[in-house]
Phi, psi and omega in degrees: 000134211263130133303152165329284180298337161280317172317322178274342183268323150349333208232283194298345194225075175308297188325325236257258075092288206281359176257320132359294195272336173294326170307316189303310189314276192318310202271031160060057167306306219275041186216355192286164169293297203231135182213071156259158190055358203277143205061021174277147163286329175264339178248139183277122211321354173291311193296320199300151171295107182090014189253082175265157211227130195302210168267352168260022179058030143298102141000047236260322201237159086333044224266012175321337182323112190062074184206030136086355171017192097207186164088218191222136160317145171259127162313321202259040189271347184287025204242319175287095192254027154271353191280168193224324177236150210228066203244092168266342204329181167035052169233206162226059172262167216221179167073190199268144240231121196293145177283000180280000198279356176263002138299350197245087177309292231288002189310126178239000183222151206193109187208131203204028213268159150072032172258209161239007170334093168267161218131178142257201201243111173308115184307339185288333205320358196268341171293350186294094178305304266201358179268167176260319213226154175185086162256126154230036208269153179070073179233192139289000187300154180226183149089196199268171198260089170339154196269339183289352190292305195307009188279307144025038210269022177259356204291149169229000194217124139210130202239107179245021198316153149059040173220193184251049173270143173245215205063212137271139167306111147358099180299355165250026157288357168256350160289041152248089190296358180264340180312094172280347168228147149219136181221132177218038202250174184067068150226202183248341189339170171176173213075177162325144155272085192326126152300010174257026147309331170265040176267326197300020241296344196272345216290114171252350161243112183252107155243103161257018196280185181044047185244226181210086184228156174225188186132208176220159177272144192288164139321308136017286181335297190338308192301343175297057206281347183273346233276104161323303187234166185182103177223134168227359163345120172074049198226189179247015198286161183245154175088176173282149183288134158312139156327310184276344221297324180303002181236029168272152252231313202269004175310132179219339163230112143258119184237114185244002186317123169070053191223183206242024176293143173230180205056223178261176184267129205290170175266355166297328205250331169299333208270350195236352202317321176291331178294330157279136204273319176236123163218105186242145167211041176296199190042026192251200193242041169275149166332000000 
């Protein structure tokens, strides 16, 4: 028996329903682990397995995760144009993050980890306003992280980890003054770490390691009070250590580990190094 709100969404959103179905198509349905109700004629797509639907029978999420995907995301998936969350993980879809994905205004999630994804990162992701989360970590991505993510002014998560990006960071990656994570290691990345890095005020996890950044760790940094976990481990930086760094006040993992630092280990970071649950900063040129 159909609910009221499956009925009317049925009856009111053909689109909603025909993009379901075009979806089902792309990502190889007739190969997922679990496909109930999905393509019934009798049951309404509010009903289909992983498909939730607001209370007027909008399309709001997407929920597939480790349920065998394949195949490429569809251009035309912003056709739901109620969704807000896209939680594909663990699966194996492939091919390219569509540029159209920056039509899904109302998107506040983004999950996409543990895929075949390839590529770059589409310059529309920037149109997303309204998103939180942007996990793409253990894809295929290549090329630089657009300048447009800074438009992101909602972001609080982001996992680019474990893919093949190169370039430089973006300078308007520090306006998303809402970031509380950025995990970007196991990539290629390389330049500098900005002193416009203390814009970040919300940051309590920074993961940069194993990439290719030089430089020097800003002063800057310091300015981070929230800031927790703080790994750069396995880069090419330089120079002397901030003076302050042992007074960032919320710390708890520090890694400095295989990098080019010289001179001394500030006494700040001597004075706290047992107060910390990780700290390494062997493999460097210090005095």
């Amino acid at each position: 028996m159909l609910t009221s709100t499956a009925l009317f969404a049925d009856v009111n959103y053909p689109q909603e329903r025909l993009e379901l179905e075009n979806f089902y198509k792309a990502t190889n349905g007739t190969n997922w682990i679990r496909q109930d109700n999905w393509l019934s004629d009798s049951i309404s797509y509010c009903e289909w397995h992983g498909v939730i639907c607001d209370k007027n029978g909008h399309v709001t999420e997407l929920q597939l995760y480790d349920n065998g995907l394949e195949g490429t995301l569809p251009d035309t998936l912003c056709n739901l144009t109620e969704l807000k969350t896209l939680y594909l993980s663990f699966n194996h879809i492939g091919g390219r993050i569509p540029a159209t994905i920056g039509q899904c205004k109302k998107l506040e999630n983004i999950w996409l980890k543990s895929n075949q994804i390839d590529g770059e990162i589409p310059d529309s992701i920037g149109d997303l306003e309204h998103l939180k989360w942007l996990d793409l970590h253990v894809n295929k991505l290549s090329g630089a992280i657009p300048s447009s993510i800074g438009n992101l002014h909602q972001l609080e998560i982001l996992r680019l980890d474990d893919n093949q990006l190169n370039g430089v960071l973006p300078d308007s990656l520090y306006m998303l003054k809402n970031l509380k994570e950025i995990y970007l290691f196991n990539n290629y990345i390389s330049g500098p770490i900005s002193t416009k890095i203390e814009q970040l005020t919300q940051l309590q996890h920074i993961y940069l390691g194993h990439n290719q950044f030089s430089g020097v760790l800003p002063d800057t940094m310091t300015q981070l009070h929230s800031l927790k976990t703080l790994r750069v481990e396995y880069n090419a930086l330089t120079g002397i250590l901030p003076v302050d760094i042992g007074n960032i006040i919320n710390l708890q993992v520090l890694r400095l580990d295989h990098n080019q630092f010289t001179g001394k280990v500030p006494d700040s970071l001597l004075n706290r190094e047992y107060e910390l649950q990780v700290v390494d900063y062997s493999y460097n040129n210090f005095e």
